[in-house]
C-alpha angles and dihedrals in degrees: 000000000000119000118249112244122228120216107221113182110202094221127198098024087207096060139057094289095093089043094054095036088064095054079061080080095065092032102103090208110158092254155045125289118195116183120209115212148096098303083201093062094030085054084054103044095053086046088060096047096040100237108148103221127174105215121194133175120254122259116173092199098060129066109254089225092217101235121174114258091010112122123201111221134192096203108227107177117234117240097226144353115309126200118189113262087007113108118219112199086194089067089054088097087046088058084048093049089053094056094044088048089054101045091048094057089051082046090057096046097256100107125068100190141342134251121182126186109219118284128194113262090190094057082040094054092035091050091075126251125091133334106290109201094175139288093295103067091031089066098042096050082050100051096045088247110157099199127014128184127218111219111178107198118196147116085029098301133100117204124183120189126225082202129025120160105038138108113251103252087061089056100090097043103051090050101096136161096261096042085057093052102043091048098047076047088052100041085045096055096046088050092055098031106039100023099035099229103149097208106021112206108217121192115201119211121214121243099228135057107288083009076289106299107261084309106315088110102033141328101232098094081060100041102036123006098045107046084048090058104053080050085064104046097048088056086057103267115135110228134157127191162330099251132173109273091220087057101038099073096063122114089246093054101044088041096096097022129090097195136007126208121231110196086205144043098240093030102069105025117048073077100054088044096048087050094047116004115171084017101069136099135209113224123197109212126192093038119125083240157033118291126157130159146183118274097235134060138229108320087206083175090054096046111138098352104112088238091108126110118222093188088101089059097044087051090045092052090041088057092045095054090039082054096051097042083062086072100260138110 
């Protein structure tokens, strides 16, 4: 049986993307990697580093071989110059070219998943074009997905988040009755389908302090939180909560949990990344397909100094392959 390919897009070229896709040579994973990026830069960049990687171009019809040191690349040309820690505006439209390439190849049938090393939100939206708010809404908006759910997995926990890229005075407002329950919906149907956990147990944080206090700080978790979940409950997902967010990250709480959801970004994951930094993964859920990512971004001070760690990819491209070999893309 052949062996599913990964698309892994390298990400900002001036980071610490081009510097971790190339440790996937020697990485021994069950799969193909293919990593999507400028070979030129990614040649260099393992010159400079003194990996000695083998890269080759991609060719579906042929077996990869699987040699160690030896990197599959689908060659997708830079804009512009790129130095190592230094950010080109003028390279914003080559990240979003690897997505689109990638996506395309899913799209095709090629892919069966996709990995992406971490990009700058800040060159991409400097780099002219539209607003860019991060992977997970770019793919969405791609695939014609109306809601996705970010659910970062390490140092033993998953946490999924009702809200991810806001500021913080938006928080309270966006978190409604119907967004708590579609993406506890969400959350409930990637755990069982992509993960294969048959009854997925679900906690719920609060949003205020002491998940507010029956209503002294703050009436959301009556109003909101609470009536969604019984919702929830009476369709047949099982979800406890709200908890306070300081007290549901102890042992005794997650013992008997596979996931817990964080209304908030900051909320949920200074936790998770606390527990397994540099050994998580970002999973996107509600996708027609397979996306995970690193739990880091782009390093530009470790560029090309053979200080990166490239654990968060390999887990990222283990999840990906544990995901499609549960049957879905």
């Amino acid at each position: 049986m052949s062996q599913p390919i990964l698309a892994v897009t390298s990400g900002e070229p001036a980071g610490i993307g081009p510097d971790i896709c190339l440790d996937l040579a020697f990485a021994g994973l069950p799969c193909r990697p293919v990593v999507l990026g400028d070979k030129n830069l990614l040649q260099q960049r393992a010159e400079r580093l003194g990996k000695p990687v083998q890269l080759v171009a991609f060719d579906a019809q042929k077996p990869s071989g699987k040699q160690n040191g030896v990197l599959e690349v689908w060659h997708v040309p830079l804009n512009d110059i790129c130095e190592a820690g230094r950010l080109n505006p003028n390279n914003a439209a080559y990240v979003l070219q690897l997505l689109d390439t990638a996506y395309q190849g899913i799209s095709d049938g090629l892919f069966a998943g996709m990995v992406t090393a971490p990009l700058h939100k800040g060159v991409i939206n400097n780099g002219g074009g539209r607003f860019f708010s991060g992977h997970t809404e770019y793919l969405a908006e791609k695939s014609g997905t109306k809601q996705v759910v970010m659910m970062l997995a390490g140092g033993g926990l998953r946490v999924a988040l009702v809200t991810t890229h806001l500021p913080l005075k938006d928080v309270a407002a966006s978190i409604t009755r119907p967004l708590v329950e579609s993406v506890a919906q969400i959350l409930h149907a990637g755990l069982r389908d992509k993960f294969g956990i048959d009854k997925p147990r679900i906690l719920v944080t609060g949003l205020n302090p002491h998940a507010g206090e029956g209503g002294h700080l703050g009436r959301e978790e009556i109003e909101v939180i609470i009536p969604a979940l019984k919702q929830l409950q009476a369709q047949g997902v099982e979800v406890r909560g709200p908890y306070p967010a300081d007290t549901v990250f102890q042992p005794f709480m997650l013992k008997d949990a596979d996931a817990v959801l964080a209304m908030y970004h900051d909320q949920g994951l200074p936790t998770l990344k606390y527990a397994g930094f540099g050994q998580g993964v970002n999973v996107t859920l509600g996708l027609p397909f397979i996306r995970t990512s690193v739990d880091h971004g782009t390093a530009l001070d470790l560029a090309g100094s053979g200080k990166a760690d490239s654990g968060s990819l390999m887990v990222a491209a283990a999840t990906a392959l544990e995901m499609a070999r549960n049957g879905t893309r």
